[in-house]
N, C-alpha and C positions, 0 to 999 in steps of 0.2 A: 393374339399377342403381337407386340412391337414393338421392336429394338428401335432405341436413340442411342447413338454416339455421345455422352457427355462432353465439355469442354473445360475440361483439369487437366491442372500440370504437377506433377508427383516424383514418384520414385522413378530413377530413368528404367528404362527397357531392361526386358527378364523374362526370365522361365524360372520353371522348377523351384518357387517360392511359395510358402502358404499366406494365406487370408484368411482371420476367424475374426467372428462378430464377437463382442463381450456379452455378459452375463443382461446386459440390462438391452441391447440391442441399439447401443448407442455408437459404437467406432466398432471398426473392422480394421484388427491389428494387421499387416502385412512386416515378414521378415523372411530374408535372404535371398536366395535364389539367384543364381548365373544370367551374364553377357556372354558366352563364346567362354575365353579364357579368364574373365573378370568373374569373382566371387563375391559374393554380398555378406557384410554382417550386419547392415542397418535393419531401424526397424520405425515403420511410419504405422500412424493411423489415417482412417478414412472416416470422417464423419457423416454419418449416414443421414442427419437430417440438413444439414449446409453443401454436402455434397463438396466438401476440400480435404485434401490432403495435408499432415503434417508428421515430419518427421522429427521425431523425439532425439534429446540428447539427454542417453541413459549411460551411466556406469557399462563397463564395457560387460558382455555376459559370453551367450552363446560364441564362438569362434567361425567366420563365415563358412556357410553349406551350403548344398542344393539340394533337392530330392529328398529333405527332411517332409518328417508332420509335424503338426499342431492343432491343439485343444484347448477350446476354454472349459476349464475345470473350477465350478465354482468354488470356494473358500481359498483357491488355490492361486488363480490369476491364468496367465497364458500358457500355456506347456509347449516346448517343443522338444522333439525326442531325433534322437539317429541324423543322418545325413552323410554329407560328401562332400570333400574340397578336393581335387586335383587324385592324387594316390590315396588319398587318408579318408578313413571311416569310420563315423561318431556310431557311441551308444550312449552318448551320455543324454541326461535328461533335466532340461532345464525350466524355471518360472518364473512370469516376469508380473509383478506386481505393480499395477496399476496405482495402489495407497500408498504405496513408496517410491516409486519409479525408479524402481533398482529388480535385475536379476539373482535369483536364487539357483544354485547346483544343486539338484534333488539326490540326495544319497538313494541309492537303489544295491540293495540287498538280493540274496533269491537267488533265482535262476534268471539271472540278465540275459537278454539276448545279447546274442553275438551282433558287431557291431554292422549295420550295413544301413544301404541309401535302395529307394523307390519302395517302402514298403506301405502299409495303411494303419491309420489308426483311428480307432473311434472310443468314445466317453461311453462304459457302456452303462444299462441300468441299474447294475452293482456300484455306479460310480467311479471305476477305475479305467486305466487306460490300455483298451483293445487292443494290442497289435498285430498283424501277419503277413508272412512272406517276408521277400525283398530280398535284395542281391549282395555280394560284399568284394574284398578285396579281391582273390583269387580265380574270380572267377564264378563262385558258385554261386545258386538262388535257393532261397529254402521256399518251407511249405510247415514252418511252426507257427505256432499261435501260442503269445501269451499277453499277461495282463498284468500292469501292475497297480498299487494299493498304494494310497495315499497315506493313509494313516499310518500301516508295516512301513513305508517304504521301502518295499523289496517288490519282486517278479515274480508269477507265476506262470509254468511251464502247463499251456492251457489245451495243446495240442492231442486231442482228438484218437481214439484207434479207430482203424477203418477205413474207407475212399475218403479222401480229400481232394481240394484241388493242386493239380498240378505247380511246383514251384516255378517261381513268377515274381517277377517285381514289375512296378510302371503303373498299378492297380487303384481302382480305390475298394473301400469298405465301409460300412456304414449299417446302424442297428435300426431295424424296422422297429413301427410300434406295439408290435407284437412281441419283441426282446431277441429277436434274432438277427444275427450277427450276416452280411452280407457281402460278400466279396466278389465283384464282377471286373473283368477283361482283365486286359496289362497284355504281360511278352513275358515267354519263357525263349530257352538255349536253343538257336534256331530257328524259334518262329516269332516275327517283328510284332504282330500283334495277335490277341486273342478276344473272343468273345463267350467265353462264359460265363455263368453267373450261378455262384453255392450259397448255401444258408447253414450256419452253425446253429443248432439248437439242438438243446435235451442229449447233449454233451457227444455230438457228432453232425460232422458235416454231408449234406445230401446238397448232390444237383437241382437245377431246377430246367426242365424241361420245358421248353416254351419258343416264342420267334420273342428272337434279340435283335436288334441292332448288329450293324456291322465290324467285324471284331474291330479294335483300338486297342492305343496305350495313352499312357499321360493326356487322359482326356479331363475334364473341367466340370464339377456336379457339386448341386444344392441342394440340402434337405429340404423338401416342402411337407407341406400335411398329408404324411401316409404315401408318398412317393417321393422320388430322388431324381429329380432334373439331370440331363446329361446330354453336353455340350462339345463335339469336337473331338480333337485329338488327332494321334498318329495312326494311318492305316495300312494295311499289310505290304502293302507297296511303297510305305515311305513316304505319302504323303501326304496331305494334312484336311482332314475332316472339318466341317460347318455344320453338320447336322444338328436338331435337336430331337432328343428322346425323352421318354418318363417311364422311368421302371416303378410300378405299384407294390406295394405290399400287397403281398397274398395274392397275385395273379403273375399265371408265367407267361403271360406276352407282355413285348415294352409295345409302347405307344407313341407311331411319330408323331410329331410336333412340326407344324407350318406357324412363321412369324412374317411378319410383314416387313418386308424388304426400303430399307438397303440393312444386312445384317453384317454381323462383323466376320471378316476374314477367315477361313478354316484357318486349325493354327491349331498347337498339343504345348502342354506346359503350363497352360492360364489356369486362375482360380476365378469360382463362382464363389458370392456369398449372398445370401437370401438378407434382402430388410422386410421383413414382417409387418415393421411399422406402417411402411407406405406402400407395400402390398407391392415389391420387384424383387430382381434378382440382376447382380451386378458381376460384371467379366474383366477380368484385368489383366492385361501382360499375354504372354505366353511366347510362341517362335510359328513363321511360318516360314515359306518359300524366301523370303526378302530379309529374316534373322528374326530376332526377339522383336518386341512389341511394347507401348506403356501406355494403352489407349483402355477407356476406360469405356464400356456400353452398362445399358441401362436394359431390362428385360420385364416387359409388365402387361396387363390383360393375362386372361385364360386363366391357365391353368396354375400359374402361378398366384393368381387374386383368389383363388379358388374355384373358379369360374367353368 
């Protein structure tokens, strides 16, 4: 595998923003996410086969955040749900449609989650929107899981009896292609980072026993076929990770990854997103030692080609 540095100019410097590809794997939407004290409410695409940047001028929607998620949900358009600005903490849930180029407010019904930033979300094979964990105004972190329904537009309260994982925000999550639900590392109260990694299935969550990767938070991962790329992040001493790993479906060891050098900067905050079409996976933003970042790298060979 080997990293190129691309040569675009884009959205300025950021953390804590997401990147999702669309339905057809043509633009990878990027919206919000933090400079230091600066909050973002813009929202660019990245065109995946010209390789440029451009930022849209939509109807005003989402209110700037950091630490939200996002999904493309198809009939639906872009979803982004929860986040943070300054004091305040969203649960609202919002869709930004491509055929109109206008933001919609998802009425959400149910059992809403309480509102909070760092949590995970993933589309699961029900079609709805996975979410767990993450932290909120006061202080606390949870350890729920719910989902919500497009069609109801309400929540469901999805959480589990029995061991789960520890509450935590900072994580990601993501559904193998076996339908199980994955939730590895982040930061709970007191400790900076963690390395675990649980599997939600057949309506309970179990450990997964195996050699991981060094604990992290706000680290940077791509869906590939039947594994989940993972790149970076924060480490338990507060500094800032370069590694690459791949965690498999259905096997508990992750697997390092060596890329041919010059690679990009350890750094926690960045989004990866997978182009299919031309067989890479793309890195963007995030904060290291020196502050945030708007540099865009390129990741291709191996394991990502299928290789």
């Amino acid at each position: 595998m080997t990293w190129t540095q691309l040569d675009v100019v884009g959205p300025p410097s950021r953390e804590d923003h997401t990147w999702t590809v669309d339905g057809d794997g043509r633009l990878a939407y990027l919206f919000g996410g933090r400079d230091g004290a600066t909050v973002y409410d813009d929202l660019w695409t990245y065109d995946l086969e010209s390789d440029g940047w451009t930022r849209l001028d939509v109807p005003p929607g989402p209110e700037a955040r950091f630490g939200h998620e996002a999904a493309w949900v198809e009939g639906v358009g872009l979803v982004i749900f929860a986040g943070q600005a300054g004091s305040r903490f969203f649960d609202d849930l919002w869709a930004f449609s491509p055929g109109t180029g206008t933001w919609r407010l998802l009425s959400a019904g149910g059992d809403v989650p309480v509102a909070r930033y760092g949590t995970c979300a993933s589309v699961g094979p029900d079609g709805r929107l996975w979410i767990s964990h993450g932290f909120t105004a006061d202080g606390s972190r949870f350890a729920d899981t719910r989902a919500y329904d497009f069609a109801a537009e309400a929540w469901a309260d999805e959480t589990p009896d029995g061991a789960a994982p520890v509450e935590r925000c900072l994580h990601g999550c993501w559904w193998t292609d076996a339908g199980e639900l994955t939730l590895y590392a982040g930061q709970t109260t007191g400790v900076t980072a963690l390395g675990d990694r649980w599997l939600l299935s057949r309506g309970g969550w179990s450990q997964v026993d195996g050699a991981l990767p060094p604990e992290r938070n706000l680290y940077a991962r791509a869906r590939l076929d039947g594994a989940t790329l993972v790149f970076g992040g924060q480490a338990p001493d507060g500094g800032y990770l370069g590694d690459l790993w791949l965690l498999v479906d259905g096997e508990a060891d992750a697997v390092a990854l060596e890329a041919v050098a010059p690679a990009p900067p350890g750094r926690a905050g960045a989004e990866m997103v997978r182009d299919g079409v031309r067989g890479r996976v793309l890195l963007f933003g995030g904060r290291d030692g020196q502050g945030t970042r708007a540099d865009v790298w390129e990741l291709a060979g191996g394991v990502v080609t299928g290789r």
